[in-house]
N, C-alpha and C positions, 0 to 999 in steps of 0.2 A: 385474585384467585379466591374460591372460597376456602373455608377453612372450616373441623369439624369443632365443634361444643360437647365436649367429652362429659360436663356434667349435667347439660340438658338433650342431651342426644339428637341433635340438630345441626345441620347445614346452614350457613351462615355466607348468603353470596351479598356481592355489592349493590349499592342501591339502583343501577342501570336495571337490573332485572325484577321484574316485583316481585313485591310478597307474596308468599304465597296466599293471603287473603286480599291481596290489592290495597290493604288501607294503609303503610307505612313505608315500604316500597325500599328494606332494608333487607329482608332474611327470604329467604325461599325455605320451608321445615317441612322435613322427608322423616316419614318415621322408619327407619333403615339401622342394621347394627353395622354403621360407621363405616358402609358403601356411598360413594360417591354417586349420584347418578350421571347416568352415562350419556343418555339420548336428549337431543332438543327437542322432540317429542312429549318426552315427561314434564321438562318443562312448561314448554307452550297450552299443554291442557291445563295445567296447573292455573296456568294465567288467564286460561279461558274462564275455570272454573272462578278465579279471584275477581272477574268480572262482571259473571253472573253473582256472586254474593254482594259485590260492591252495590250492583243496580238491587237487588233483592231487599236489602238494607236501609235503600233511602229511599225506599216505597212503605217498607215497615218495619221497622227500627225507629233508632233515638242517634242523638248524636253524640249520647253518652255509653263509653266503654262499647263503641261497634267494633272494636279491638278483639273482645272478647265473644262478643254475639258471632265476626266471622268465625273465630276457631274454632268456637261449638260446632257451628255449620260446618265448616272441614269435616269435623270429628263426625261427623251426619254420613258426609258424603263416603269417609272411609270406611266407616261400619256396611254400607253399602257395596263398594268394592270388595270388603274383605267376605263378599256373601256371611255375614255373621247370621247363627240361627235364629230363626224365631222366636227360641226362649228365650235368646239374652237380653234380644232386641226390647221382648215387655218389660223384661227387668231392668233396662236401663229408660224407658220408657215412662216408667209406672214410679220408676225412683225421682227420677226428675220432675216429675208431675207434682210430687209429695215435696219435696224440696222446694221449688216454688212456689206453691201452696203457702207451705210453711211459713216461709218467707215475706209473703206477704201479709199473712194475718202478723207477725210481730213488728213490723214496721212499722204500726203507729206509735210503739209504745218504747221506741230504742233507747229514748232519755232516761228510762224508767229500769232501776237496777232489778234483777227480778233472781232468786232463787230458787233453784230446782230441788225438789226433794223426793227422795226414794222411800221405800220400806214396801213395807207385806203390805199384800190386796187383802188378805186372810184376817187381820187385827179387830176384832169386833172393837164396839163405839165405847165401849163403857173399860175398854180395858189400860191399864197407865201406860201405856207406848203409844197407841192412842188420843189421849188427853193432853201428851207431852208435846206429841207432832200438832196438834189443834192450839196449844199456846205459843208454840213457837213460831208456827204462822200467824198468830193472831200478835204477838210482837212485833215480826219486822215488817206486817203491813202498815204498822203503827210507825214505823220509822218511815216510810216513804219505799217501799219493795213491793214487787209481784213476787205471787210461786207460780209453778211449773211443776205440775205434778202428772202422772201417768193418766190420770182422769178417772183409775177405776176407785173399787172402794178399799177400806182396811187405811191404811198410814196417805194412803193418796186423798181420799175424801175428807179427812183432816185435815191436809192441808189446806184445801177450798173451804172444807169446815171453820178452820180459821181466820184464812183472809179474807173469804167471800168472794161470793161470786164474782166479783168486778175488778178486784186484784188476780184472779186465780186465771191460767193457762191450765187446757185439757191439751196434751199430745198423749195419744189416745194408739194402742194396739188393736189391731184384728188377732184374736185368736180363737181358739174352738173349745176353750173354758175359761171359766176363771174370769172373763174383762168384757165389762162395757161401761159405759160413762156414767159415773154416779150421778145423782139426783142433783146434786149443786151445778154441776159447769156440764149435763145434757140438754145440748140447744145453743149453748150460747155461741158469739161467734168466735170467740177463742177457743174454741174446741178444734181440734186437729185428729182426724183418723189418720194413721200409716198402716201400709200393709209391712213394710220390712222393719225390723229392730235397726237395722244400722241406720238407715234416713232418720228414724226416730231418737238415736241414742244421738245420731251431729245435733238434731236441735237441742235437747237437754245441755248438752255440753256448752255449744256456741251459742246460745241465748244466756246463759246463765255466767253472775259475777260470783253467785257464793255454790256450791252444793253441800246438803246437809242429807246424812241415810241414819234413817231410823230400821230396828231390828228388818230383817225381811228374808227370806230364799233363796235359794239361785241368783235369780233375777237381780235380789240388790246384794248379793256379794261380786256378781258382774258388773252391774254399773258401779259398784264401789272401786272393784282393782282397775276398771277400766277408767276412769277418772284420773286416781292415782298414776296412773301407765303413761296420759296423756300428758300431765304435768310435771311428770319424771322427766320426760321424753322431749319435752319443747314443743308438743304440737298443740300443747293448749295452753293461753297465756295463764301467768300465774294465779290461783282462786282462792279461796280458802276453801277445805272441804271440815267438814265435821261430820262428825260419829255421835250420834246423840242416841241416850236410852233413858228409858225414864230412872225414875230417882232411883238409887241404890239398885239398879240393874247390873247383867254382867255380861251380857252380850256382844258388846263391843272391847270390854274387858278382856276376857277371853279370848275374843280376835287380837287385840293386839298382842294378848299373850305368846298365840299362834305365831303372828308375823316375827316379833322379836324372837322366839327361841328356835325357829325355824326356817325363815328367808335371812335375818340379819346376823345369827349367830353361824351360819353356814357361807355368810357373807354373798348370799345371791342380793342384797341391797344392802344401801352405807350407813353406817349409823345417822348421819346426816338427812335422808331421806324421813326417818321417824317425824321429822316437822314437816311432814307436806300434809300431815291431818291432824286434828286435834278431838280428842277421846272427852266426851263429860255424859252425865245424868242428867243437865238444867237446861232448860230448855233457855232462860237466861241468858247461862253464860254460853249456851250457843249464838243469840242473840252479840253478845257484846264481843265474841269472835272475830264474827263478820262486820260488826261496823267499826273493829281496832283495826284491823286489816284495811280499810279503805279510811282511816283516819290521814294519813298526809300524803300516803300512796291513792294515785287517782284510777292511770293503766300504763299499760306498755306496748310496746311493738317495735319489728327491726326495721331500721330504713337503710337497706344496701347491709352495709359489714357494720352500721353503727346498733346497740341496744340505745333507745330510748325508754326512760321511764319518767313518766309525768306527773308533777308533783301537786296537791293543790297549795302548798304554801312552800316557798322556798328555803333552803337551808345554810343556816348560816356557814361562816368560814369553817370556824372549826367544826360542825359535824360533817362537814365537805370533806377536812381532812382526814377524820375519824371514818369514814366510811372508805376513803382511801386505803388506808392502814391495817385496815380490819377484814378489807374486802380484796385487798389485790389480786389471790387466787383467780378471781373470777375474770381475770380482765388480761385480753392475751397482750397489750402493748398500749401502751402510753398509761395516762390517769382517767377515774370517774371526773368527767368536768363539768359544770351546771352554765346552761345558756334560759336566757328569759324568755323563748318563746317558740314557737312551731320551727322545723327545721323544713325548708325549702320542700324537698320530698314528701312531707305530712300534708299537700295543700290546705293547711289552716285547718287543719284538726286540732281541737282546744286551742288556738295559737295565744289565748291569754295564761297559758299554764307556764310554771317552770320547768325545765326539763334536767335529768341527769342524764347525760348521753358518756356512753364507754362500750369498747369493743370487747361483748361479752361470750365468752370461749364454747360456751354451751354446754357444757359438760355438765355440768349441778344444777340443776331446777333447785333441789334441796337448802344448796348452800347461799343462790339465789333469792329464797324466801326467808331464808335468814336474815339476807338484808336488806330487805322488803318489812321485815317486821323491826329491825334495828333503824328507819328511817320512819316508822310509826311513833317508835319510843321517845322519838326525839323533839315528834308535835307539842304544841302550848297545849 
């Protein structure tokens, strides 16, 4: 009999019936609020449909992840039945267009850690917010990083100012002032136009290992708390972000000042949360931030109910036990235990790396990067 999936809101029938895409021939998925379907009818189109995609697929597809190529295609054919209007339709259209796009201009470059940085399009070239963003790009290109910067000018053209054109990513806004592609990265092929800010703001985020916001507007106090939100939250793996202003500045000063006497003293966030960014003037020790942060911590990700986080040198016993003891909050049952190599479900992702694996509760990104920076500390 089938049965429902309350947390993915899905029908789940036996493998005698196919899938509803034809390729694994385990679930039939109705997007329904937890009605069973009633008629063989439904079915049987279902299966016509999963046949046509099946043949559709191995005429033009890959043999990799057609898993996920049919459901797009599902999600094609229901936007269709669900007569969706015309204007969603461009918009999910024109979104995915830009997403792909995207996608594939960073794909040559995925070995290559790259950070994104924000600030004012407004910031003339001579002024110290300015000069600060232009050596701090010109640092961690120096260490082996790309940036990622908006493309236009002010705190963006500093950072291509810095690392040049050949380390630098343009993801690039249409709007009706204010932005076009500064003189450094207009032409190149990493240049990216979006029409929407949100397809634009997934790449900033998911490309990016460090983010660093210099002074800026609207614009960069949204991607600043929107960052923050994402790494509170668990939907973006852990980064370091920094706040940098030039030397004896108080812009970000003042911001924290903001947040502390008014989100954390009203307790709308945890004191704990205060480390998920880090406040300086020096363009330096924003520089030395972001390569302490990835000193013995490499990345992470979940596989099933396990946290993985991958180490590049392994840890001895006792800071094993020391991060047990220190850390157990975080961990809803058993201990953090250390395995030498990819776990089955990673298919050989880094499989030469160490791993800490432990069943992590979710609840604190904050408390999480605590000891993310406590496994830093403990590098040679």
């Amino acid at each position: 009999m089938p049965f429902w999936d309350r947390e993915r809101y899905v029908w789940y029938y036996p493998a005698k019936l196919a899938m509803l895409t034809g390729l694994h021939g385990e679930r039939l998925e109705y997007e329904m609020n937890g009605t069973e379907p009633s008629t063989d009818g439904a079915i049987q189109a279902s299966d016509t449909r999963a046949d046509d995609i099946r043949e559709f697929l191995a005429k033009h597809g890959s043999e990799v992840n057609d898993d996920l190529l049919a459901d797009m295609i599902v999600t094609v054919c229901r936007l269709a039945k669900d007569d969706c209007g015309r204007g969603e339709l461009k918009l999910l259209n024109r979104a995915l267009k830009e997403l792909r796009y995207g996608f594939k201009v960073f794909a040559p470059y995925t070995d290559i850690p790259k950070v994104t940085i924000f600030g004012s399009a407004r910031t003339q070239e001579d002024h110290p917010q300015y000069l600060e963003a232009q050596r701090f790009a010109e640092l961690i290109e120096k260490a082996g990083w790309m940036v990622i910067t908006g493309a236009g000018n002010g705190i963006m053209r500093a950072g291509h100012h810095g690392a040049k054109r050949e380390a630098s990513f343009g993801v690039s806004i249409t709007l009706p002032f204010e932005q076009s592609a500064n003189t450094i990265i207009a032409g190149d092929h990493k240049l990216i136009n979006f029409k929407y800010f949100f397809t634009r703001k997934l790449m900033f985020v998911k490309e990016a290992r460090a983010i660093v916001l210099f002074p800026g507007g609207f614009g960069t106090q949204d991607e600043g708390f929107e960052s923050l939100t994402l790494v509170q939250t668990g939907k973006a793996v852990p980064i370091p972000i920094v706040l940098c202003d030039e030397p004896g500045g108080t812009y970000w000063q003042h911001w924290r000042t903001y947040v502390k006497s008014e989100l954390l003293h009203h307790g709308m966030i945890d004191e704990e949360d205060m480390n998920l960014f880090h406040v300086t003037d020096n363009a330096e020790d924003a520089v030395a931030e972001i390569i302490q942060f990835y000193r013995r911590y490499h990345s992470s990700r979940f596989v099933r109910d396990d946290f993985v986080i991958r180490l590049k040198a392994a840890l001895a016993d006792a800071e094993l036990h020391a991060l047990n003891s220190d850390f157990a909050d975080l961990v809803d049952e058993g201990d953090i235990r250390q395995v030498t190599g990819a776990l089955p479900e990673e298919a050989g992702e880094f499989s030469d790396l160490p791993r800490l694996v432990f069943r992590y509760h979710k609840r604190s990104a904050a408390r999480l990067r605590q000891m993310i920076n406590a496994i830093n500390e403990t590098a040679d």
